[in-house]
One Martini backbone bead per residue (centre of mass of N, CA, C, O) as a GRO file, in nm:
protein
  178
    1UNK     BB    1  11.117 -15.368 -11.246
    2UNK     BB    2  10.886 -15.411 -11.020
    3UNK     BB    3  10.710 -15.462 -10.744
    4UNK     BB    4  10.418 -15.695 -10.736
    5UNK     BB    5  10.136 -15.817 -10.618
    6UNK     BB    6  10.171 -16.064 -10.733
    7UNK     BB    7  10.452 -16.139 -10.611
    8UNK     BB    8  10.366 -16.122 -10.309
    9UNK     BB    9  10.111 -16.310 -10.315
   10UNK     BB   10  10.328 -16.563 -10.414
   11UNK     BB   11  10.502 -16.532 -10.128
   12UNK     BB   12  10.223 -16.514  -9.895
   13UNK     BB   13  10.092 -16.231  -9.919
   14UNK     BB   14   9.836 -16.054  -9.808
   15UNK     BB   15   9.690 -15.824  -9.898
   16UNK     BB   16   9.715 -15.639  -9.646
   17UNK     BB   17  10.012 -15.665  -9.681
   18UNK     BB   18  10.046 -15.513  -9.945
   19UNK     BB   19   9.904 -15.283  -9.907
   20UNK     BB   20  10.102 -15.170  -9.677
   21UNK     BB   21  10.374 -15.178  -9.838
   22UNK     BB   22  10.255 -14.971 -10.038
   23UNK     BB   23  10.147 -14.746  -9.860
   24UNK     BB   24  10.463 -14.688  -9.753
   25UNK     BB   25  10.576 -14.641 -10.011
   26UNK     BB   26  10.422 -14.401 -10.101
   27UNK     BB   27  10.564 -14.219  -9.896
   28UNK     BB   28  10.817 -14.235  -9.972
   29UNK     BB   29  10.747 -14.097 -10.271
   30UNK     BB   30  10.653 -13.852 -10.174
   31UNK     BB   31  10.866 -13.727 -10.034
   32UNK     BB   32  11.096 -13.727 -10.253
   33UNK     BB   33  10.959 -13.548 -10.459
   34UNK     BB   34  10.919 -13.292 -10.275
   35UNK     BB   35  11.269 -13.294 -10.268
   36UNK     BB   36  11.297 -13.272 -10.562
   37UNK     BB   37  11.148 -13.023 -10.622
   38UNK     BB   38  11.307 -12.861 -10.395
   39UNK     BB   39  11.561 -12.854 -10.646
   40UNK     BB   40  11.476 -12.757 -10.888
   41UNK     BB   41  11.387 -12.489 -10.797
   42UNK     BB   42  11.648 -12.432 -10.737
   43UNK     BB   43  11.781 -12.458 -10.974
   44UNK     BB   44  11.602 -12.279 -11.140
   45UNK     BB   45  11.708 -12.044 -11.014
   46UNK     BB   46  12.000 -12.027 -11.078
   47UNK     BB   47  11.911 -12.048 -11.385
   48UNK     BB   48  11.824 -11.757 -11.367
   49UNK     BB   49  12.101 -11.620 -11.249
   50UNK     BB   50  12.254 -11.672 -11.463
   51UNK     BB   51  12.161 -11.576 -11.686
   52UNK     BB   52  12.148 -11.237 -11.584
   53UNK     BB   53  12.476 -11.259 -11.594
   54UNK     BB   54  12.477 -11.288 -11.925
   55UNK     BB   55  12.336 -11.056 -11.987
   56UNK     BB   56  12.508 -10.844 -11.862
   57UNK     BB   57  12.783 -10.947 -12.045
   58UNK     BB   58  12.653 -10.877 -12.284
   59UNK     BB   59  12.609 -10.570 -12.197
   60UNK     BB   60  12.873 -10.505 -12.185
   61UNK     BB   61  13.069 -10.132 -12.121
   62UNK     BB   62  13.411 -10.236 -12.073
   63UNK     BB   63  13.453 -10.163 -11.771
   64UNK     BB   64  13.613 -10.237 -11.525
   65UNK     BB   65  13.415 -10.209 -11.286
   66UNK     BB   66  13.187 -10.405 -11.421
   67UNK     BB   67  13.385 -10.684 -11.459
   68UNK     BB   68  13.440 -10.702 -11.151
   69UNK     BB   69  13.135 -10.732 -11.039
   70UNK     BB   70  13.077 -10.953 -11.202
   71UNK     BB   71  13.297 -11.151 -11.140
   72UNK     BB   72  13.221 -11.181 -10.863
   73UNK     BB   73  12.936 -11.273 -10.863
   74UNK     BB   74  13.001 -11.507 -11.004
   75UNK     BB   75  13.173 -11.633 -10.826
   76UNK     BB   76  12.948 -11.650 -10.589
   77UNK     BB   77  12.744 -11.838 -10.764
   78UNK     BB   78  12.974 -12.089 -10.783
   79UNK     BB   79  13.007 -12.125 -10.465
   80UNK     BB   80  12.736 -12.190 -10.409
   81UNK     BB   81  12.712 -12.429 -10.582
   82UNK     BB   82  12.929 -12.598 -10.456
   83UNK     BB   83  12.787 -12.612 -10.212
   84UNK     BB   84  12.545 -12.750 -10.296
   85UNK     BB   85  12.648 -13.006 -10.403
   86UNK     BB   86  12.802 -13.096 -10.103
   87UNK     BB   87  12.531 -13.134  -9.939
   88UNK     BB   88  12.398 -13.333 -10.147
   89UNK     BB   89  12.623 -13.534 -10.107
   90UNK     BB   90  12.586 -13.583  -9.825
   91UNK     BB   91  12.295 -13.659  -9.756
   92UNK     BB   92  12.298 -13.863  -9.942
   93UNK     BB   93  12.509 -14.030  -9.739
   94UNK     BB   94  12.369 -14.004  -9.479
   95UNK     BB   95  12.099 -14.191  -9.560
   96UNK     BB   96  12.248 -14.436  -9.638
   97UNK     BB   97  12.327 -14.478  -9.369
   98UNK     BB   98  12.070 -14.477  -9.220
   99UNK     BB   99  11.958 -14.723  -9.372
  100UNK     BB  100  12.207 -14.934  -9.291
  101UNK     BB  101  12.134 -14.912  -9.020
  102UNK     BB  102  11.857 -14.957  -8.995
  103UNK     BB  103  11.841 -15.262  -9.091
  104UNK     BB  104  12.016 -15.358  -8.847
  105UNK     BB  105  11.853 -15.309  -8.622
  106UNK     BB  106  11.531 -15.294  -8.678
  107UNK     BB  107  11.335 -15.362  -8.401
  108UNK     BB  108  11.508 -15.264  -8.220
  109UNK     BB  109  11.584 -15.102  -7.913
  110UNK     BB  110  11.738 -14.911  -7.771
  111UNK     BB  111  11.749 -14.711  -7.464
  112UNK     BB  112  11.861 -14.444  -7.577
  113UNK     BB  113  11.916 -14.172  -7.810
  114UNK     BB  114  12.208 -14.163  -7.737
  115UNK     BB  115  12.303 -14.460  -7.824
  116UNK     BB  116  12.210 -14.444  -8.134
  117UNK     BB  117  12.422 -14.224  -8.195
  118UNK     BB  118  12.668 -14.355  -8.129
  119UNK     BB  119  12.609 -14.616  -8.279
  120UNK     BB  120  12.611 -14.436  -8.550
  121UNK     BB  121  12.884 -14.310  -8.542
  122UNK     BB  122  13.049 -14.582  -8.505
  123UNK     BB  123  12.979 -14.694  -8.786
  124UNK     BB  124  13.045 -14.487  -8.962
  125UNK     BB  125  13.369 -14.499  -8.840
  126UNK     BB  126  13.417 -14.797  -8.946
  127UNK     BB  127  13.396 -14.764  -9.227
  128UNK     BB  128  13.630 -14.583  -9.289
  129UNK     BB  129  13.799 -14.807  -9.186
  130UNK     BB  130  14.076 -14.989  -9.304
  131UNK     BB  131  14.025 -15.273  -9.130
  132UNK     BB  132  13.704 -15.277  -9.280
  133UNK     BB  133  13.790 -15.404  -9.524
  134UNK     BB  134  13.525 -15.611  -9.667
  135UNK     BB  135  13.341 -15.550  -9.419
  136UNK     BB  136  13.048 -15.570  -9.339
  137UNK     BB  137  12.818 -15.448  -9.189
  138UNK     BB  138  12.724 -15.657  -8.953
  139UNK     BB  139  12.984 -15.651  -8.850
  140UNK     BB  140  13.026 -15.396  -8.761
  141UNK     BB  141  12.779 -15.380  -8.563
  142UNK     BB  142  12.850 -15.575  -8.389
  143UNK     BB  143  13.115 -15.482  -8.302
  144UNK     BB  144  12.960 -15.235  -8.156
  145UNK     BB  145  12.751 -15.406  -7.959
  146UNK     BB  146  12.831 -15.652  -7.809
  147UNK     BB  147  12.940 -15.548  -7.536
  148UNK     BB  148  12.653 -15.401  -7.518
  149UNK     BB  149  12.337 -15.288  -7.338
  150UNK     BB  150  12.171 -15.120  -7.569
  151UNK     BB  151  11.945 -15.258  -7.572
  152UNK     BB  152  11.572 -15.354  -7.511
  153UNK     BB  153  11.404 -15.561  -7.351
  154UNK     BB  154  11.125 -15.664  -7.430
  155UNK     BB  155  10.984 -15.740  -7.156
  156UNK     BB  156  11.051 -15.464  -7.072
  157UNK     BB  157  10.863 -15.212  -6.889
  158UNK     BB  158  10.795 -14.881  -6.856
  159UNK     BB  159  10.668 -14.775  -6.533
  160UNK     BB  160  10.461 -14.496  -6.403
  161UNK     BB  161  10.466 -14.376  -6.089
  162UNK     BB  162  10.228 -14.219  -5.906
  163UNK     BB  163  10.231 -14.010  -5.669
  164UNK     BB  164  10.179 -13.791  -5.475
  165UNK     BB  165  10.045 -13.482  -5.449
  166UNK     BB  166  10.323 -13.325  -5.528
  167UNK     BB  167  10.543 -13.537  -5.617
  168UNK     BB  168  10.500 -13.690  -5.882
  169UNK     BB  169  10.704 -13.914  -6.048
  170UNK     BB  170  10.830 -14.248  -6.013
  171UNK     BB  171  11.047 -14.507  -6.099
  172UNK     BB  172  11.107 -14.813  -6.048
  173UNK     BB  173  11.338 -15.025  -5.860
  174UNK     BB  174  11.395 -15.315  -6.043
  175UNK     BB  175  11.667 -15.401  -5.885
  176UNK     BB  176  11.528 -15.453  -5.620
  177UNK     BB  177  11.434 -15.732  -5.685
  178UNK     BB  178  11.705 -15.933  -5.803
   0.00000   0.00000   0.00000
């Protein structure tokens, strides 16, 4: 049983905040479905050329030169299946890892896409490292993120000032405010 309008509301939660949250899951319900049938399509077809290659070994005419074509054949169409679903598992654990982290940010921001890309390879490689076995999330996160100044300020806002006409723009160094 899922979470229903009845029980968000009875937790203090506005119909227009259930409205939201409801319209964000739908999206993301949206999104899965897209994936499950291109997957399924996928496999669908798939499952059209075992057939096919089924066909084939049944009506095979004895020859060796027939059996050695269609056996590479087969091994051929299993080596793909092989990688598609280790493919398909990867995806899996990335997305995974992805929401773990993703969760742990919150509202945070980065100061760059690279640092967010960084902490989160380093996230990625911490979990499994064999000394945090054990800990969370959450402690794994701090420990990558502790020494670092790589949020922004909420106070802070980048302001791009116009330079004069033909000089383009300019970002202001207010370090040298302080």
């Amino acid at each position: 049983m899922g979470i229903t309008k009845k029980f968000l509301e009875e937790q203090g939660l506005t119909p227009e905040q259930v409205n939201a949250i409801f319209s964000e899951r739908g999206k993301e319900i949206t999104e899965e479905k897209a994936k499950l049938e291109e997957k399924e399509k996928a496999l669908q077809e798939r499952d059209g050329q075992l057939k096919e290659l089924n066909d084939k070994i049944a009506a095979f005419d004895g020859t060796d030169v027939k059996l050695k074509e269609l056996t590479t054949e087969l091994d051929s169409y299993k080596q793909k299946e092989q990688e598609r679903v280790k493919q398909e598992a990867e995806e899996k654990a990335e997305n995974e890892y992805k929401e773990r982290f993703g969760k742990l940010v919150g509202e945070n921001k980065f100061k760059h896409p690279d640092v967010e890309t960084g902490r989160y390879n380093a996230f990625k490689q911490e979990l499994s490292n064999e000394a945090n076995k054990g800990k969370g999330d959450a402690d794994i996160f701090e420990a990558i993120t502790k020494d670092l100044d790589c949020f922004m300020n909420p106070q802070q806002e980048t302001i791009i000032m116009k330079g004069k006409e033909g000089q383009g723009e300019k970002k202001p160094d207010f370090k040298s405010f302080f």
